[in-house]
N, C-alpha and C positions, 0 to 999 in steps of 0.2 A: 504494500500500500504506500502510494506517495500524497505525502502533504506538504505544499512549496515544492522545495529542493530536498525533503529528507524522506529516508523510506523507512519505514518499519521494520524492526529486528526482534525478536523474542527469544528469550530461554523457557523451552518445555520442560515441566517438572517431572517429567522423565528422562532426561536429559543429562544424569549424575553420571552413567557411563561416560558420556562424552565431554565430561570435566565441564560443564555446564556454560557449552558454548550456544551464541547468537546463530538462531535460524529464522527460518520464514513461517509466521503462524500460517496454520491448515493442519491436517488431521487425515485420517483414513474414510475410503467411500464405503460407507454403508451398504449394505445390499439392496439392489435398487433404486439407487441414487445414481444420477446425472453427477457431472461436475461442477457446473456449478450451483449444482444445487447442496452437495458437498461444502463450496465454498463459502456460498452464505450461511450454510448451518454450523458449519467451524466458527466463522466469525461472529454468528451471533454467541456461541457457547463460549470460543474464549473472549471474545472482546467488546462482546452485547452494542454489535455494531449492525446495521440494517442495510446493505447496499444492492442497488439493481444494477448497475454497470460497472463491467468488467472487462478488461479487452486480456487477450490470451494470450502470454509471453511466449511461452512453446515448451516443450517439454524434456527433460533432465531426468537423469539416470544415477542412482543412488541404491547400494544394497541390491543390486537385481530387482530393482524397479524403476516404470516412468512414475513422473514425477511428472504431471501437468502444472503447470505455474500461470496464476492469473495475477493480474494490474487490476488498483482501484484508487482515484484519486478524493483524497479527501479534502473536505471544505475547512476542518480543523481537525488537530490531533487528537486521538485517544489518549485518555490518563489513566483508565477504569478498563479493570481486567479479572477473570476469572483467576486467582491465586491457589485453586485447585489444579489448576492447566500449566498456568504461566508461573514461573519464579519471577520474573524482571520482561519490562517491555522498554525499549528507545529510539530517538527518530533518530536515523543517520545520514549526515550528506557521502551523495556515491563518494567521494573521496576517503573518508572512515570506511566504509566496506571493502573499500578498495586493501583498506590495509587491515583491517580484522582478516580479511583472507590470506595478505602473505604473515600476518602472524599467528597462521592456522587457528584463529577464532571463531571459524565457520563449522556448523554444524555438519552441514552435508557436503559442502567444499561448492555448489554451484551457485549456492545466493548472491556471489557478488555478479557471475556472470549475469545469471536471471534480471536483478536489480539495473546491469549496464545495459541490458537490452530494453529493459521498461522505461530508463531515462531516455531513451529517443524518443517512442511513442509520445506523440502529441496526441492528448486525452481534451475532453470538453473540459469548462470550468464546475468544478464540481457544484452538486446543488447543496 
């Protein structure tokens, strides 16, 4: 998610294996679920966020799996977060992801790419 210049980073409170690094909120599809319908229900669960547009970054390979990635531009930041899901949430300009990733702070290692790809996309002004 971009608000301004900063994208949203999360540590999942499942996350302790992986020394409790910055990834991209979202979650597993349900059975029967669409993608983004996965998307919105992630965000509403962890970040009791409500949004209908989304454009599709593309998809990323983790663990022997894809990994769909969506874009969503917001009108203001989230500060209010599920703390059963999330340990820590923060905005970061692509320049900080840039380097959470070379000092392997990245969860699954593709968020900074995911994030440089969504900084092109030219999105509406959010409502």
């Amino acid at each position: 998610m971009r608000w301004e210049d900063r994208y949203l980073l999360v540590v999942h409170s499942g996350g302790f294996r992986s020394g409790q690094k910055w990834g991209l909120p979202g979650g597993h599809v349900e059975h029967g679920e669409g993608g983004i319908e996965t998307v919105r229900r992630e965000l509403r669960e962890e970040l009791s966020v409500q949004l209908d547009e989304f454009e599709l970054i593309g998809d990323f390979y983790y663990k022997r799996h894809n990994h769909r990635i969506y874009g969503a531009h917001l009108a203001e930041p989230i500060a209010r977060f599920d703390r059963r899901e999330l340990l820590k949430i923060a905005w970061f300009p692509l320049d900080s992801v840039k380097q959470l990733a070379r000092d392997n702070n990245l969860h699954a290692g593709y968020e900074a790419d995911a994030i440089a790809q969504f900084s092109t996309i030219t999105l509406p002004p959010a409502q």
